[in-house]
C-alpha positions as CSV (number, residue, x, y, z in Angstrom):
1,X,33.0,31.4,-16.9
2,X,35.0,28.0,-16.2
3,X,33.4,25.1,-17.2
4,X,35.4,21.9,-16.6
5,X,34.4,18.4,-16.9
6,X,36.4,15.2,-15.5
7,X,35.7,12.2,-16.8
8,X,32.8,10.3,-16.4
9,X,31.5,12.9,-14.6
10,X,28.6,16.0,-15.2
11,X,30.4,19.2,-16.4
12,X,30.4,22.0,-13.6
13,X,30.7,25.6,-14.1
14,X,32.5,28.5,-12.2
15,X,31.7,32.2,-12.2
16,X,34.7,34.4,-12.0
17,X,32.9,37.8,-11.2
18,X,36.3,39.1,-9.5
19,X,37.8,38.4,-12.6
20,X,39.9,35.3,-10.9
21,X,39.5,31.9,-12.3
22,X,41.8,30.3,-10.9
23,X,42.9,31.7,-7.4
24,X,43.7,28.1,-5.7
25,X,47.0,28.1,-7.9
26,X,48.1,31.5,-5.3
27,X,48.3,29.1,-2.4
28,X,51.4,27.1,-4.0
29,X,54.8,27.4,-4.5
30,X,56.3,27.9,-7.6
31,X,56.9,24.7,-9.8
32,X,54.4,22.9,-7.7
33,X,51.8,22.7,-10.7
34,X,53.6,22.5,-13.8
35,X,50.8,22.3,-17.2
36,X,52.6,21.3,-20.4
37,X,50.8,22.0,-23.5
38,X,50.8,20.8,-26.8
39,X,48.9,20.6,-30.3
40,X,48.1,24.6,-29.8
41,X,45.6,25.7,-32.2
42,X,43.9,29.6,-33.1
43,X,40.9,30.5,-34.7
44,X,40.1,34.3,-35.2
45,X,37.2,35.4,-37.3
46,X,35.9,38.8,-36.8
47,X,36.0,39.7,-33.3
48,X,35.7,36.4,-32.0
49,X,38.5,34.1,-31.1
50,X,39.0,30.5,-30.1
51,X,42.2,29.2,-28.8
52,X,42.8,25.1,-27.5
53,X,45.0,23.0,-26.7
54,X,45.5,19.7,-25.4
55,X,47.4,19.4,-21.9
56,X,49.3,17.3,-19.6
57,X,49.2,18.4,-15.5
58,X,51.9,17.3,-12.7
59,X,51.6,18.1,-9.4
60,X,55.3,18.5,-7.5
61,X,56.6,16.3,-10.0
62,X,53.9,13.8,-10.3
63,X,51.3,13.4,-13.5
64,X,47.9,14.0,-12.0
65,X,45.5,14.4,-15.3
66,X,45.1,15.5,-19.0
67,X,42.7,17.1,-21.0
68,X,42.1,19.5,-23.2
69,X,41.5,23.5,-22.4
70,X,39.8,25.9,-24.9
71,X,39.8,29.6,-24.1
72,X,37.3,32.1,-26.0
73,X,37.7,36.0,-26.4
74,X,35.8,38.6,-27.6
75,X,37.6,41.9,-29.1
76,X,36.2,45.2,-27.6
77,X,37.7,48.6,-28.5
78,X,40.4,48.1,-25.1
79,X,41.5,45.1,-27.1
80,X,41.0,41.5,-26.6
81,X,38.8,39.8,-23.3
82,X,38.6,36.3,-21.9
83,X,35.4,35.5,-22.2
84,X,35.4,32.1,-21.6
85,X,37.4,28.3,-20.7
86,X,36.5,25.5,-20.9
87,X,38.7,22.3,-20.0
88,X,38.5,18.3,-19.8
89,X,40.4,16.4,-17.5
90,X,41.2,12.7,-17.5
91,X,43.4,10.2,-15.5
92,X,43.5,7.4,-18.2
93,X,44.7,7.8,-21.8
94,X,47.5,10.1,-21.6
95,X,50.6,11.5,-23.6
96,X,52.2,12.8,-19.8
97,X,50.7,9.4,-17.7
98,X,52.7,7.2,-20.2
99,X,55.9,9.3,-20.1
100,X,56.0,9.3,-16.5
101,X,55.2,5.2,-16.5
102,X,58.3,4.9,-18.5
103,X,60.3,7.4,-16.6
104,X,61.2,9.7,-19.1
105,X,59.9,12.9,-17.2
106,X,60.8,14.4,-13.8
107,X,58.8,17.9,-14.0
108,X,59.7,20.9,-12.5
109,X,60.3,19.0,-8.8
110,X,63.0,17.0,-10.5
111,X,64.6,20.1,-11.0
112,X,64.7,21.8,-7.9
């Protein structure tokens, strides 16, 4: 399950039953989306597990949003599952919006 909510808005959620959250990142080219993480943070007790971070997102080379994205998995006897993300996403109030205002990141389309 993918449950995302921007801001100011109701949170939605998205069943993955093929296993696929995210299958609209196929139809772009390489170092079109580029997510930069930071603050990583791990919880495991027992056969649960938590893991979040907070998360600025440019599309070819421009900031589009931040948030925050928690992922949550169980532990089975195959080994560890996703069972679970959740993610916010905001346009206002952001580490990436404020280095791009002041120029001091290009992104992966700056590179190419």
């Amino acid at each position: 399950m993918l449950h995302c909510c921007w801001e100011k808005k109701e949170p939605t959620t998205q069943n993955a039953s093929d296993g696929r959250i995210h299958p609209v990142a196929e139809s772009f080219k390489a170092r079109e989306l580029d997510e930069q993480i930071r603050d990583l943070k791990e919880e495991v007790r027992d056969k649960a597990a938590t893991v979040s971070m907070e998360y600025d997102f440019f599309f070819r080379g421009k900031f589009s949003h931040c948030g925050v994205n928690v992922f949550h998995f169980l532990k089975s006897e195959t080994g560890w599952k996703l069972t679970g993300i959740d993610d916010t996403r905001n346009k206002t109030n952001c580490m990436g919006e404020q280095k791009a205002a002041a120029g001091l990141f290009v992104g992966f389309a700056g590179m190419l």
